[in-house]
C-alpha positions, 0 to 999 in steps of 0.5 A: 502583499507587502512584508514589512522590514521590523527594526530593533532600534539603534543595533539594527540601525547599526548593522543596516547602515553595514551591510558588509559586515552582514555579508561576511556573515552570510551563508546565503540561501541554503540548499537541502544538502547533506554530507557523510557527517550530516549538517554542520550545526554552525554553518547549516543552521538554517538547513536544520530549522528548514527540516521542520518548517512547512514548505506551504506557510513556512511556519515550523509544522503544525499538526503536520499531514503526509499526503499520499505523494509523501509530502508533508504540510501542516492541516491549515495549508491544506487546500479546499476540498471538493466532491468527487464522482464514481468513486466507490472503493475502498470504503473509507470515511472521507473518499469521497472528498478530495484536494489538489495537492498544492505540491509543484512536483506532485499536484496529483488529486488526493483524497482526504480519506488518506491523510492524517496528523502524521503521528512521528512528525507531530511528536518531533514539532512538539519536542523541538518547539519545547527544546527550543524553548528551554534553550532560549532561556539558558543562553540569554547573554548570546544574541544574535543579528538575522537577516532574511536572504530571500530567495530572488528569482522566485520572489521574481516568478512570484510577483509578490512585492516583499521585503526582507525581513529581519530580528536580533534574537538570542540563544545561537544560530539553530535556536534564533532560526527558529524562532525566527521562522515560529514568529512567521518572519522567514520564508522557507525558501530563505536563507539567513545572515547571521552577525553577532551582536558582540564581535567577541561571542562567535566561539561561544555561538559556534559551540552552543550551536554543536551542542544545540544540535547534539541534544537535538538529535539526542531528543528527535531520535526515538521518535525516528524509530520502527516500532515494528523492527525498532531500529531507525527508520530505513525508506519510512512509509505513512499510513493512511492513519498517520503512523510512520514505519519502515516500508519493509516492515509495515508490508510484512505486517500488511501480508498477515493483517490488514490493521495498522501495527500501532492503532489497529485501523483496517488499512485497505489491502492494496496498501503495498510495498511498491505503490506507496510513496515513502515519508519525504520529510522523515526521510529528510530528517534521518539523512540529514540528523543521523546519517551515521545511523542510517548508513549501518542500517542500509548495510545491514539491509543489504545483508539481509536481503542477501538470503531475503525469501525473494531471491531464492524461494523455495517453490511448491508445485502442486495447486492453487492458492491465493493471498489471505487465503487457507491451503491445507497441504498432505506432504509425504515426497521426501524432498518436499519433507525436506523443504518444509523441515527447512523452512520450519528451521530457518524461521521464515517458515514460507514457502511458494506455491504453484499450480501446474500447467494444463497440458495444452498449455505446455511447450516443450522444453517449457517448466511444467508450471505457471508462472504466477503463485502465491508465497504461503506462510506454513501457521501450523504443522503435524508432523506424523509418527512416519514422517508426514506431515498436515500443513494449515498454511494461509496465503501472503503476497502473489509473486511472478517467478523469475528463475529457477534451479533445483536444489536437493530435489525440490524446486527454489527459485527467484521471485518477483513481488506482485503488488495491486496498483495504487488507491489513486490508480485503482479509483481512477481506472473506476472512474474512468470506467464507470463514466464512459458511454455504452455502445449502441449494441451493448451486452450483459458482459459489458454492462457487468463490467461497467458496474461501480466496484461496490456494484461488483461486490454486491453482485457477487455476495448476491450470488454467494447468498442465492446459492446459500438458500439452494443448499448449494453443495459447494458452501457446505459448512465444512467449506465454509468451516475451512474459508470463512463466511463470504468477505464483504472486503472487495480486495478479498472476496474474489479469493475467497470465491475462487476457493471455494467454487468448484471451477476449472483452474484455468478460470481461478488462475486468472486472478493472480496476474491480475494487479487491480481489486476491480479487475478482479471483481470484474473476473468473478463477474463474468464467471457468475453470469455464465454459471447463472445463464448455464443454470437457466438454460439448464432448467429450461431443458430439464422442464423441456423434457419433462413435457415431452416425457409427460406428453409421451404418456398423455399428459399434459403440465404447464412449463415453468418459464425460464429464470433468468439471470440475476442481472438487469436487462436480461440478454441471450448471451452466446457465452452461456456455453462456455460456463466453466465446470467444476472438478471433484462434486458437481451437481447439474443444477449448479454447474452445467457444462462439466462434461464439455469441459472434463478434458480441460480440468482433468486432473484437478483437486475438489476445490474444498479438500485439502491437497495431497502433494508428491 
């Protein structure tokens, strides 16, 4: 492919005939790079138009995508899609295709579930393009020689014959490059030598650049904003819908609703603070464009996480609770009436949760309690005439706890935020798991576990719907008044069950260690098949004596066969006996093993009452 090198008749032939001249000119390939003043607009101009071109085409972007890695392109660059297999969550439009990304620095597989139009950056393209625009026409008498500086050693590696190219065009630096780069003439990795048409004109140039960027930066500015804090965006993240926020600030909004803040789409819950990629473009733009601005809100970020909930916490322990999850709290203990009613003042109105240690878990010296909770956030309170207090709190993000100290009585502590693994991580490990081979002495366990995460699902919302058409006593309606319907969202549904179905904590505490939806669902899983093997088995004793009662008075009746299981290929699993028990109701049809286990949970709350906590 060979790129021709346009001529503009006796002025171009002039400044080729020169090139000295044109090299007095030169600032050569630009690097991004930045001051504590931001680019300069006469010497950078060319870094300013690379802030808006796509790395891929080298046009200025069009319908600009960011892709999960944080890299941005426009919809045309992006490569060809293909389907992939054993993906099954999150169920989103478009999973199931998937692209390389064409990044050098990431070539990741992504999906095309999880990019579109970046809506900040789209705005800003079409901005800049009709700020451009305007500026040609009020400073015609201003032009200017460009000459495209390429970028040799990777022309070199590339073994693309090309030519550089170059233009005389009006309107300054900033303006003329970018024109330039919107006629498809200045590769993004080139720099530009600029020579002024009339020797005379350079002040003029110089100072229609200053302005240029000036009302540049005055135009871009709002659209760099936080609709969430409204303020310049700090370490701006993307969400699968396009929408652009602070990352703090998008996974505040994340811990109280899983829809986006601007368009309301349902984002899956494992779009966290840790495990998405920032905006790489916006950040680009804010460092290099207002600088100034930044650097104040980085200092007011940092006051602010001077007294952030995650460096000293005020801790609760006292029970279970888990993410989107209610936990209704009787608080009478004076130091814990004083730690609600500080919270409350405060504003932050959140506070940890707890659960206790099992005895034979404690060493001595130890803390008395786990090491995971989950941070609560109090939605309503009644304060009664004596000083107590109801707590409706639900549960927002899962933490591990660090250190603590005691503070006026209670506990506070700092604490570590317990985020899911990526989207890409968690469809990979389905992947991976769903397609390995079973071994030639497979079990129930291990055929459960090798299910696709929607299997998983399903296999769980079956079991809630055959214990509904039981009558089962743990889904009362006023359980069900207090949690909800079974969630058909996998993030969800693991919480939600652990809530209500009456089984040792020792078993619900395995999921909050647990960073992954499919691991969790995997948990649920196994709890299920052991309820239903101990169910069965406990049915078939019961029909056994039964006969022998008859048998014993003359009689005779048929026995019915046992039930199995409600999983394919029915296996006698040894690890029916170890089927967790319930604390609080129990009914011997639904779970089996309560009194092998009373020792293990002695000292639990029924998993449907509120929690008294002194």
């Amino acid at each position: 492919m060979v790129l021709g090198h346009t001529k503009e008749g006796d002025i171009l032939a002039q400044f080729t005939r020169n090139p000295s001249a044109v090299a007095q000119m030169s600032d050569g390939p630009q690097s991004a790079t930045t001051t504590q003043q931001g680019l300069d607009a006469h010497q950078q101009a060319r870094d300013i138009v690379k802030l808006f071109q796509c790395e891929q085409c080298s046009y200025p972007l069009r319908d600009p995508m960011t892709l999960p890695c944080g890299y941005t392109l426009c919809r045309p660059c992006l490569p060809p899609l293909y389907k992939r297999e054993n993906i099954t969550y999150p169920v989103v439009e478009g999973r199931s295709e998937a692209f390389v990304c064409p990044f050098e620095a990431c070539e990741s597989e992504h999906s095309a579930g999880d990019c579109a139009t970046d809506v900040t950056l789209n705005k800003i393209g079409h901005i800049v393009k009709g700020f451009i625009s305007s500026r040609i026409t009020e400073t015609p008498q201003l032009s200017l020689f460009l000459e495209e500086q390429l970028d040799w050693p990777r022309v070199v590696e590339s073994s693309i014959e090309v030519m550089p190219r170059s233009r005389v065009l009006q309107g300054g630096r900033i303006v003329s490059t970018f024109v330039m780069a919107d006629m498809g003439e200045l590769d993004f990795h080139s720099g530009v030598a600029y020579t002024p048409v009339d020797k005379g004109a350079s002040d003029a140039i110089r100072a229609v650049d200053v302005t240029v960027l000036e009302n540049l930066r005055d135009v871009v500015r709002p659209e760099l904003e936080c609709q969430v804090c409204y303020q310049i965006m700090l370490d701006p993240s993307t969400t699968a819908c396009g929408h652009t926020f602070c990352r703090k600030c998008l996974s505040r909004a994340m811990d109280h609703s899983n829809y986006c803040p601007m368009c309301r789409r349902l984002l899956p819950l494992v779009h966290t603070e840790q495990t998405e990629s920032s905006n790489k473009r916006v950040i680009r733009l804010i460092q290099h464009l207002f600088p100034d601005l930044l650097a104040a809100r980085k200092e007011l970020a940092a006051k602010e996480d001077m007294t952030d909930e995650e460096t000293n916490l005020p801790l609760f322990p006292c029970t279970l609770a888990y993410p989107r999850m209610p936990t209704f709290l009787h608080i009478f203990e004076p130091r814990y009436r004083l730690m609600i009613r500080r919270v409350l003042e405060n504003g932050t109105r959140k506070f940890g949760m707890l659960a206790y240690r099992p005895q034979r878990e404690y060493v001595p010296g130890g803390p008395h309690w786990q090491e995971y909770g989950t941070v609560l956030f109090i939605d309503r309170v009644e304060i009664l005439p004596d000083g107590r207090s109801l707590l409706e709190t639900r549960g927002l993000y899962k933490f591990r706890t660090l250190e603590t100290e005691m503070l006026d009585g209670y506990l506070t502590g700092r604490v570590q935020r317990v985020d899911d693994i990526s989207i890409h991580e968690e469809e990979s490990l389905e992947a991976r798991e769903t397609s390995v081979a079973p071994p030639m002495e497979d079990d129930e366990l291990g055929r459960l576990r090798r299910l696709s995460t929607q299997q998983l699902l399903e296999y769980g919302l079956g079991f809630v719907r055959q214990a509904q058409e039981r009558s089962a006593r743990w889904l009362h309606q006023r359980v069900l008044a207090a949690y909800g319907q079974p969630p058909e969202d996998a993030a969800t549904f693991p919480y939600w069950l652990a809530s209500v179905l009456p089984i040792a904590e020792t078993e619900k505490y395995t999921l909050l260690p647990a960073t992954s939806v499919r691991e969790r669902l995997q948990i649920t899983a196994e709890w299920i098949h052991r309820l239903e093997q101990a169910r069965c088995e406990y049915e078939a004793e019961t029909a056994k004596k039964a006969r022998e009662e008859q048998a014993r008075r003359g009689q005779t009746i048929p026995g019915p066969a046992p039930q199995s299981p409600p999983v394919d290929d029915q296996v006698n699993n040894s690890q029916a006996s170890e089927a967790p028990a319930r604390s609080g109701e129990a009914h011997p049809a639904e779970v089996i093993e309560a009194e092998v286990h009373e020792n293990e949970i002695s000292g639990t709350e029924p998993a449907n009452n509120s929690t008294s906590c002194d």
